[in-house]
C-alpha positions as CSV (number, residue, x, y, z in Angstrom):
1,X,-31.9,-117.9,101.3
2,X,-30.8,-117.1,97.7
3,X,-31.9,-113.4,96.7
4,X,-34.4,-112.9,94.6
5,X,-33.8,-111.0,90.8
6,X,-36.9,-108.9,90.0
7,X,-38.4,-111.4,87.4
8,X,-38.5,-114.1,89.7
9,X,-40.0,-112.2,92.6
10,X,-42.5,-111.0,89.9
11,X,-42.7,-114.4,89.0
12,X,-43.9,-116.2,92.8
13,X,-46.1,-113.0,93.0
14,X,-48.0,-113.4,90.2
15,X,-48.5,-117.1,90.8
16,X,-49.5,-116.4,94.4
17,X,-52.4,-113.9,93.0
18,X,-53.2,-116.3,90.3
19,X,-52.4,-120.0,92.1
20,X,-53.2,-119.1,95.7
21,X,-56.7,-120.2,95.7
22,X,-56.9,-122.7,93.1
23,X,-54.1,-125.0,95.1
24,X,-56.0,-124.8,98.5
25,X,-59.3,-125.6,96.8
26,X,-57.5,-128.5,95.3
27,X,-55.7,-129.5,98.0
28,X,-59.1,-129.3,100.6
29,X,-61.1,-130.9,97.9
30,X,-58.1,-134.0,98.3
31,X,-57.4,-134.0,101.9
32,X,-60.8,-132.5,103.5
33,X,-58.0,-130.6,105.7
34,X,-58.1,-127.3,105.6
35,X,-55.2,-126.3,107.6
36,X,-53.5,-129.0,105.8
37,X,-54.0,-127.6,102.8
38,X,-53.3,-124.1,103.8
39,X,-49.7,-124.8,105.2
40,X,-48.8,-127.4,102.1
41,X,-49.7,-124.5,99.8
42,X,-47.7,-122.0,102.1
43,X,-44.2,-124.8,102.1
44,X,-45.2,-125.0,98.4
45,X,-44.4,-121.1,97.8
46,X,-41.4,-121.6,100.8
47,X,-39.9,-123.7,97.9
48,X,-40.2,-121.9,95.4
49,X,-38.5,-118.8,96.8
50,X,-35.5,-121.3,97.4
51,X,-35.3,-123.2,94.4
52,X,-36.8,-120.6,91.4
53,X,-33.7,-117.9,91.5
54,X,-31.4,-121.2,90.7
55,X,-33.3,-123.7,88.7
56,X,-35.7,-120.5,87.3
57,X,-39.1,-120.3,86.9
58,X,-41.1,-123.3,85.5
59,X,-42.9,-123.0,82.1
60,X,-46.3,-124.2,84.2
61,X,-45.8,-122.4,87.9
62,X,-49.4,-123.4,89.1
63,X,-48.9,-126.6,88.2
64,X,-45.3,-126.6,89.9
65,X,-46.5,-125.0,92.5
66,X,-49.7,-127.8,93.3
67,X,-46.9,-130.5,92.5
68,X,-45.1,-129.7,95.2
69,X,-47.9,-129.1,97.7
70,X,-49.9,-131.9,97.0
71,X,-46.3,-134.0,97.9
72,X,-46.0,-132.5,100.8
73,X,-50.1,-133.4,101.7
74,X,-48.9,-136.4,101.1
75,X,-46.1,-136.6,103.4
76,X,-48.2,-135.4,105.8
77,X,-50.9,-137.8,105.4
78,X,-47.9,-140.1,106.1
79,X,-46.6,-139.1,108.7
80,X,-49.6,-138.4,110.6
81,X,-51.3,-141.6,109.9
82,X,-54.3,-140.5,108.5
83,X,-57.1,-142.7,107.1
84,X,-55.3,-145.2,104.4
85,X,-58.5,-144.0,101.9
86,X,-57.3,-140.5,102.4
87,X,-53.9,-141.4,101.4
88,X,-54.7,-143.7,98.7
89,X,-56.6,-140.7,96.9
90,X,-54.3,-137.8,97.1
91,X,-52.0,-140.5,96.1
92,X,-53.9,-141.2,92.8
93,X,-55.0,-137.8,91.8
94,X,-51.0,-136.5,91.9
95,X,-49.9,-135.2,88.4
96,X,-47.6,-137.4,87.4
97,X,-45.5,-134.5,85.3
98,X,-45.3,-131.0,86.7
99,X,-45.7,-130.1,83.1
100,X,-48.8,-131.5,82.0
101,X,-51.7,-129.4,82.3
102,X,-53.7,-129.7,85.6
103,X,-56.6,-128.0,87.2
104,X,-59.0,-128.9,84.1
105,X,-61.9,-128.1,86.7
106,X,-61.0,-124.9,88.0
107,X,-64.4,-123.5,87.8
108,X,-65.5,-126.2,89.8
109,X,-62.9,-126.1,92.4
110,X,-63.9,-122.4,93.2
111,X,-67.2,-122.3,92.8
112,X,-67.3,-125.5,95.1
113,X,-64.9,-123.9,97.5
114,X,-67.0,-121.0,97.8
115,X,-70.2,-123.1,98.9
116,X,-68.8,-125.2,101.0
117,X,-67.5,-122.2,103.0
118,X,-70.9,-120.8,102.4
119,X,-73.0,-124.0,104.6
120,X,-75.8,-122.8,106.5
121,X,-74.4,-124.6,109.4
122,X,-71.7,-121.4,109.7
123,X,-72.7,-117.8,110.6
124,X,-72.4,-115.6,107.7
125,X,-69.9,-113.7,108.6
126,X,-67.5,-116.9,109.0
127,X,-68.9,-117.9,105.6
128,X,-67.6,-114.9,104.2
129,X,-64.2,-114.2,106.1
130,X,-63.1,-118.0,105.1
131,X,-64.2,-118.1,101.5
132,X,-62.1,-114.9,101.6
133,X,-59.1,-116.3,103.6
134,X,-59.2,-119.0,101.6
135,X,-60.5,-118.8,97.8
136,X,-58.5,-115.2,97.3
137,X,-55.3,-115.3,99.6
138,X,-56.6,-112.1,101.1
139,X,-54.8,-111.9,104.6
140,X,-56.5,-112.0,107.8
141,X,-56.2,-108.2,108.4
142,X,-57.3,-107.4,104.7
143,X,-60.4,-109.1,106.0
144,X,-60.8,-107.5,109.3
145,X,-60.5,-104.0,107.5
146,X,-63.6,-105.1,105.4
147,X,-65.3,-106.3,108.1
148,X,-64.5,-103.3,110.4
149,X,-63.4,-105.5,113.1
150,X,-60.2,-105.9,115.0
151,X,-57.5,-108.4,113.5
152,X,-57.7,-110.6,116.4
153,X,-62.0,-111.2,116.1
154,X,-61.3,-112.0,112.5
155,X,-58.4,-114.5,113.6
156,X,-61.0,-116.1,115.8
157,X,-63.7,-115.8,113.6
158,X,-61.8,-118.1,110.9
159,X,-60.1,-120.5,113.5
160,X,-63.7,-120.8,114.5
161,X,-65.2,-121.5,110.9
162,X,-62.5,-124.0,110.3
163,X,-63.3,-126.0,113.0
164,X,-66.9,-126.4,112.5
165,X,-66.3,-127.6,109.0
166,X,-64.3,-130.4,110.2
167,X,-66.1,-131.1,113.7
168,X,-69.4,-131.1,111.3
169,X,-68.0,-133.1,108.5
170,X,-68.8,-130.7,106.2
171,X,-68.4,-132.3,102.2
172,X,-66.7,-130.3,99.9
173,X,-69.1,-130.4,97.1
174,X,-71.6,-128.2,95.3
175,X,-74.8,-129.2,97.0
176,X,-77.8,-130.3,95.2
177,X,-80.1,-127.4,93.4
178,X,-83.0,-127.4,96.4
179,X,-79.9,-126.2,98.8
180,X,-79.1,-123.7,96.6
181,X,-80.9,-120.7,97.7
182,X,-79.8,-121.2,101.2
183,X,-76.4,-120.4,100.8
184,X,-76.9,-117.8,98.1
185,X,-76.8,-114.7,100.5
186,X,-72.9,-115.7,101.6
187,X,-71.9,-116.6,98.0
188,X,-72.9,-113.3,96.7
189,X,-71.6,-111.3,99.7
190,X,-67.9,-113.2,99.0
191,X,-68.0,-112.3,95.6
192,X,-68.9,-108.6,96.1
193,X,-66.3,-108.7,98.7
194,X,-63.4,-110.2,96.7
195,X,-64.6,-107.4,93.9
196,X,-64.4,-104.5,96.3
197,X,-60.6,-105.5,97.4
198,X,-59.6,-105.9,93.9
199,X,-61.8,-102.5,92.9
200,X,-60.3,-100.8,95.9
201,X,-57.5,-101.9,98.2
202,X,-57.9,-102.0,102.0
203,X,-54.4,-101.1,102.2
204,X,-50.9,-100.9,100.8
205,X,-49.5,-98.8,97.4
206,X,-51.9,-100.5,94.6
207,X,-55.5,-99.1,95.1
208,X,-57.0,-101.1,92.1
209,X,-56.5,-105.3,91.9
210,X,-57.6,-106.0,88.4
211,X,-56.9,-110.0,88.7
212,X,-59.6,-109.5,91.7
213,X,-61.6,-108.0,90.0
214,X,-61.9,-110.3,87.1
215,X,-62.2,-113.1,89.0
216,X,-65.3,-111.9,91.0
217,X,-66.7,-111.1,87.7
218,X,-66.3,-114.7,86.3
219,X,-67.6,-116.0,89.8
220,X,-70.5,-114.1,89.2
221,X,-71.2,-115.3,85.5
222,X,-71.0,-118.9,86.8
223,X,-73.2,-118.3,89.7
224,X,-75.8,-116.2,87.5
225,X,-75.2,-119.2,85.1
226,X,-75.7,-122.2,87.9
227,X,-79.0,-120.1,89.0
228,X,-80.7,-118.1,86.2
229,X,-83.5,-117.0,87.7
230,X,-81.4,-115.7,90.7
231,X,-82.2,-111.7,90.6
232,X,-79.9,-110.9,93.2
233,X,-77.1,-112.4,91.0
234,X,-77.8,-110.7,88.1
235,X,-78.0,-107.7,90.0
236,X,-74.5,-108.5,91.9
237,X,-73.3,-109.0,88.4
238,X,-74.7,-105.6,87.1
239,X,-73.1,-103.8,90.0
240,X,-69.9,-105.0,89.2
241,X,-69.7,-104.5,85.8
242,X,-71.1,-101.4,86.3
243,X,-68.5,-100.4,88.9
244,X,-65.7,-102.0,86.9
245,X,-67.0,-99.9,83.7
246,X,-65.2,-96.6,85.3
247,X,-62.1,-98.5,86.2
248,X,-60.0,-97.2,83.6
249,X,-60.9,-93.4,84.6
250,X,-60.6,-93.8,88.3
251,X,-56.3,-92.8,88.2
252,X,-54.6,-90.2,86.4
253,X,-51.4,-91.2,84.4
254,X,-49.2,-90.3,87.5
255,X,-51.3,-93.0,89.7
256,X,-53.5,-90.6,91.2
257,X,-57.0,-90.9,92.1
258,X,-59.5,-88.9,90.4
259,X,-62.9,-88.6,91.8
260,X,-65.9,-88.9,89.9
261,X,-67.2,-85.9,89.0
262,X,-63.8,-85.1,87.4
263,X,-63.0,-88.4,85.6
264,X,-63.2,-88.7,81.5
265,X,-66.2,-90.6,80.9
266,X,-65.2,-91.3,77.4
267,X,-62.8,-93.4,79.2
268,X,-65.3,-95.5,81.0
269,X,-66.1,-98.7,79.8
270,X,-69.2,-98.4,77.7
271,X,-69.4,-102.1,76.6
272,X,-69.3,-103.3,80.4
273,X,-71.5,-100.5,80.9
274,X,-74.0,-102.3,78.5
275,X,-73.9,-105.5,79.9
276,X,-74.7,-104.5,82.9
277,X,-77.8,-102.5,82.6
278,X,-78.6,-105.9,80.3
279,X,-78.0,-107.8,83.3
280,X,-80.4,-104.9,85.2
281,X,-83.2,-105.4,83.0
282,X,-83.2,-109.2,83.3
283,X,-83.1,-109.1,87.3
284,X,-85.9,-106.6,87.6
285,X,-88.9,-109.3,86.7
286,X,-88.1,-109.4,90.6
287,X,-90.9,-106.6,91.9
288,X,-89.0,-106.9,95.6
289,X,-85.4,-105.9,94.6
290,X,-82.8,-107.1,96.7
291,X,-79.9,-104.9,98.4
292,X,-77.6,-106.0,95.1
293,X,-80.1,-105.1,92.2
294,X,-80.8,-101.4,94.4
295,X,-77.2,-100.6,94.4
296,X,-76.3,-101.9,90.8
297,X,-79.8,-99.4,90.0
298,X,-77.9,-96.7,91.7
299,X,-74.7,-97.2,89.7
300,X,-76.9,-97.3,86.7
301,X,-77.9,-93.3,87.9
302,X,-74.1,-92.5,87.1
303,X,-73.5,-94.8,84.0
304,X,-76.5,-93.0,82.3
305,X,-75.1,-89.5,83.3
306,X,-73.5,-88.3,80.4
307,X,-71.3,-85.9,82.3
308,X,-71.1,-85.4,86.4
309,X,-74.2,-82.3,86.3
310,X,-76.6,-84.8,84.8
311,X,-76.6,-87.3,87.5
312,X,-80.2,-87.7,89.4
313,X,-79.0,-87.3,92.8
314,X,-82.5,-87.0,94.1
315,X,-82.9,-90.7,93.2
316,X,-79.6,-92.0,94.5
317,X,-80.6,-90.6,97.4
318,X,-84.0,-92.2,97.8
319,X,-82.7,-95.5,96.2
320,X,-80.2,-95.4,99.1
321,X,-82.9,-94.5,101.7
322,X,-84.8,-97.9,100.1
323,X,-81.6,-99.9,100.6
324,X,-80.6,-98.8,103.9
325,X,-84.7,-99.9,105.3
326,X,-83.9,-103.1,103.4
327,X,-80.6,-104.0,105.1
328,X,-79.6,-101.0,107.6
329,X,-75.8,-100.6,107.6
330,X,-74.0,-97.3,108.8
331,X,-72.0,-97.6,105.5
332,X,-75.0,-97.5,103.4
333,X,-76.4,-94.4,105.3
334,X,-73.3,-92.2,104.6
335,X,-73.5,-92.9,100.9
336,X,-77.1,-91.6,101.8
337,X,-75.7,-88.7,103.1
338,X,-73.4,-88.1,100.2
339,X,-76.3,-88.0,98.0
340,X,-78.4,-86.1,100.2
341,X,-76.0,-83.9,100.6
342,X,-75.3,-83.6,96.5
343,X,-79.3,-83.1,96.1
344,X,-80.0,-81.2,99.0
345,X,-77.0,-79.4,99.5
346,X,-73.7,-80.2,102.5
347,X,-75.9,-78.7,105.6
348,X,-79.0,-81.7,104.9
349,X,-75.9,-84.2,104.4
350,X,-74.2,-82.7,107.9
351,X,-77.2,-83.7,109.5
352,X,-76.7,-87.3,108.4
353,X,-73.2,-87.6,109.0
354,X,-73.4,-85.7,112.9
355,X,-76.4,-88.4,113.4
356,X,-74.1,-91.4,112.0
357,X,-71.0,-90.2,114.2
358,X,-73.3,-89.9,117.5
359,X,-73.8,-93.9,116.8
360,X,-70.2,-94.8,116.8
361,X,-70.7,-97.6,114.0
362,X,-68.0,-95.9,112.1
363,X,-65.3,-95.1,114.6
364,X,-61.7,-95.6,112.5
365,X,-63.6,-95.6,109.5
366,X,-61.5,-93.2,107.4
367,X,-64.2,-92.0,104.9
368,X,-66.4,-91.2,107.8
369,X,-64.3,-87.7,108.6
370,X,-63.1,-87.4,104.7
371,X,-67.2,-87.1,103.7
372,X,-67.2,-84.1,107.0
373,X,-64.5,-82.5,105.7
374,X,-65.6,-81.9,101.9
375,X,-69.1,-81.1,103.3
376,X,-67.5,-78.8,105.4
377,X,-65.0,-77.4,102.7
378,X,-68.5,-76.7,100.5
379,X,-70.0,-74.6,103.2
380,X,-66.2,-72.5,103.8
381,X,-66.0,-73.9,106.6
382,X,-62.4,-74.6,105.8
383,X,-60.5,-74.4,109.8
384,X,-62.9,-77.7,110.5
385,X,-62.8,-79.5,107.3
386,X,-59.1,-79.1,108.0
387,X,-58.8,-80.9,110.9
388,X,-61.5,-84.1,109.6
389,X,-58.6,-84.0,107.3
390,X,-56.0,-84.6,109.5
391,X,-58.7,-86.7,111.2
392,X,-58.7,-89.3,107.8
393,X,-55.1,-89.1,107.4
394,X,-54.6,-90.2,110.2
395,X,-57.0,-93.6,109.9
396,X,-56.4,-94.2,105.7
397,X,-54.7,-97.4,104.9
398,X,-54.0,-97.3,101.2
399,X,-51.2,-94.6,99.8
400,X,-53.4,-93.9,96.9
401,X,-56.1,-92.5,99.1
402,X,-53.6,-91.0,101.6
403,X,-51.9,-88.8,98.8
404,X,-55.3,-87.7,97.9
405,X,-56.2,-86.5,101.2
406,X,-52.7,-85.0,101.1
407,X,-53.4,-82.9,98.1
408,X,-57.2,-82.1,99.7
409,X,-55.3,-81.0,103.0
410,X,-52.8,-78.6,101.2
411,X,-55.5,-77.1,98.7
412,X,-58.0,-76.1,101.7
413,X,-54.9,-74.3,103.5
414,X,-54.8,-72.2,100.4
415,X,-55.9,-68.5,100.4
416,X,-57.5,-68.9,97.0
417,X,-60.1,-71.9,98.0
418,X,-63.3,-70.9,96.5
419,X,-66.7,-71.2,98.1
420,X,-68.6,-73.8,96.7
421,X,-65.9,-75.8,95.9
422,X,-67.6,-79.5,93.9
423,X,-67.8,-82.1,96.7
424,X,-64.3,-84.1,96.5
425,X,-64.2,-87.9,97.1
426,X,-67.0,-89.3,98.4
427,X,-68.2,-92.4,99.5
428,X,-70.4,-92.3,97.0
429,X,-68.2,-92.6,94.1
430,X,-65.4,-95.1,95.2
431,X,-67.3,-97.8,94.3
432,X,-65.9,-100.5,96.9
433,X,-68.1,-101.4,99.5
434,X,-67.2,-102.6,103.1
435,X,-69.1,-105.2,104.7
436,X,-69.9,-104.5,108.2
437,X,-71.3,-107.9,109.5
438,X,-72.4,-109.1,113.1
439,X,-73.0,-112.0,114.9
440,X,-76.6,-111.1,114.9
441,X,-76.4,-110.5,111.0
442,X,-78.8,-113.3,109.5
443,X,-80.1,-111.2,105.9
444,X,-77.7,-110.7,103.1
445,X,-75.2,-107.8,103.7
446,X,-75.8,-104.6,102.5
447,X,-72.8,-102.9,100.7
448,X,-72.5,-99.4,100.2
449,X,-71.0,-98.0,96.5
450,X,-67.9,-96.2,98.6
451,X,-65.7,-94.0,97.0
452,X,-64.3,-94.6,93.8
């Protein structure tokens, strides 16, 4: 295998964030195969690895990139013996120039990839992992960490959802307006989903995804487009821009995460910041807000703050407690405690933490002993809040947040901690939230605003 320079290996990574999910969708949307798709999309990037550090990279890599996969759906179609009709229409829908433009219909492709995966005839937690799998590239354990559930359920869990598309015959087609609002709780949760890896990693050395982010955002315009009068879209939409308004703030020039209270917000972005208490307003003709419209309300509580002292913590706090009787989730209930603790003070937030760790929902959830540990830090409790610590080192996944738990480690060992030290990062202002779905699940998710 020829070694890759740096500008190349730049090169297939960017296409592979870019291209990734645009080729499958095409490549399903030809072939009605998903695996099939999936594996000519993976030879397809196989290739370009060989041939790109010797022939260097195309002027058009997404359409090199489909070129090449959809001819290798076709030699499979061959050389399986699939249905002549199948192989007849990949056959006339090949580009017939790698550099003419393709994918005129991307909207489409996703959008329609995203509610097919979204059928009613899945459970919504298949829904979601394979939109995930397959629309963003996101690997199976990226998924599982989102989920909170072992790599191998979420393995099954897609195998699973494959299947019953194919066994079912499932089309891979927008369906008609009136089927609509049956699939709108999955396409919101996958779009909220592929926000919150791009706003903040599940793991590895980038916390923050920007293309991710963007492209949720865009998702959501189309789907707030495609159903106007949708409030939980413009409400997902709100949250989002909302969340992405403090983007910019959330690391230091070095890389480093700063939390909330401490970031510049004459660095947020007060534009997106705008739009999305626009998109508010318009979703609350709704007098039964959804779990979307409550949280992007809550991030609206911290947009309007003009600096961290001003924020009504007394109404995150009961805007939470609203959410989690809407759509109980163990995630939502330590933001609760967060902001209980912020309005109350860290002994009422204790309470909710001990209470949420006696139910075990959030065992190897990192953020569960990092919110015990600043509570405990506020009271001066510092011997326990160093060991939940150690306890969260030991469980983060993303070196961002690991360094930052680092640097909270080695300042509670020092002599000069002050009582009352500010609460440090929270889940309350990470801003990704963390889907915690079950097979009984049958509501839309609830997502909590986690640390930001």
């Amino acid at each position: 295998m020829p070694e890759l320079d740096r500008e190349t290996d730049r090169a297939i990574a960017e296409a592979f964030r870019g291209e990734w999910g645009r080729i499958v969708a095409s490549l399903i949307r030809l072939t009605g195969d998903w695996d099939l798709a999936e594996e000519c999309a993976q030879d397809a990037f196989s290739t370009a690895v060989q041939r790109w550090p010797q022939d260097g990279v195309p002027n058009r890599p997404g359409a090199w990139l489909t070129t090449v996969a959809r001819n290798r759906a076709l030699d499979r179609v061959r050389r399986h013996a699939m249905e002549e009709r199948k192989l007849i229409e990949v056959a006339a829908e090949l580009p017939p120039d790698p550099d003419e433009p393709v994918f005129q219909e991307i909207p489409d492709d996703r959008l329609r990839l995203i509610f097919t995966c979204c059928h009613p005839a899945l459970p919504l937690e298949g829904r979601v992992a394979l939109t995930l799998r397959t629309l963003a590239g996101l690997s199976t354990a990226e998924i599982s960490r989102a989920f909170l559930v072992p790599e191998a359920t979420m393995a099954k869990r897609l195998v699973r959802a494959k299947h019953k598309i194919r066994d079912a015959q499932i089309p891979f087609q927008v369906p008609p307006p009136h089927h609509l609002p049956e699939r709108t709780a999955g396409v919101l949760a996958v779009i909220y989903l592929l926000f919150n890896e791009g706003y903040g990693a599940s793991a590895g050395a980038a916390l923050i995804r920007r293309d991710l982010c963007a492209e949720a955002i865009r998702l959501a315009r189309l789907v707030v487009h495609l159903m106007p009068d949708e409030s939980e879209a413009r409400g997902l939409l709100a949250l989002m821009l909302l969340q992405d308004s403090r983007r910019a703030a959330r690391l230091d020039e070095a890389g480093e995460l700063v939390n909330l209270e401490e970031q510049d917000r004459s660095q947020w972005d007060h534009d997106e910041i705008d739009q999305g208490l626009q998109e508010l307003a318009a979703a609350r003709h709704d007098r039964r807000p959804g779990p979307y419209c409550l949280q992007a309300t809550i991030g609206a509580c911290h947009a309007t703050a003009g600096q961290a002292s001003a924020t009504n913590w007394a109404r995150i706090a009961e805007l939470y407690r609203q959410l989690q009787r809407l759509t109980p989730s163990p995630i939502v209930e330590l933001n609760r405690a967060v902001a209980v603790a912020m309005a109350e003070g860290p002994e009422a937030g204790l309470e909710l933490v001990a209470a949420l760790e006696q139910t075990g929902a959030l065992e190897g959830y990192y953020l569960l002993p990092a919110t015990r540990a600043d509570l405990r830090r506020r009271l001066g409790r510092h011997a326990e809040a160093e060991a939940d610590y150690r306890a969260a080192l030991d469980l983060v996944t993303t070196d961002t947040e690991r360094r930052y738990l680092v640097r909270r480690l080695a300042a509670i060992r020092h002599e000069g901690v002050q009582q009352g030290t500010k609460l440090g990062q929270t889940v309350d202002d990470k801003g990704d939230a963390v889907l915690r779905l079950t097979p009984e699940t049958t509501d839309p998710p609830s997502e909590g605003d986690t640390p930001q």
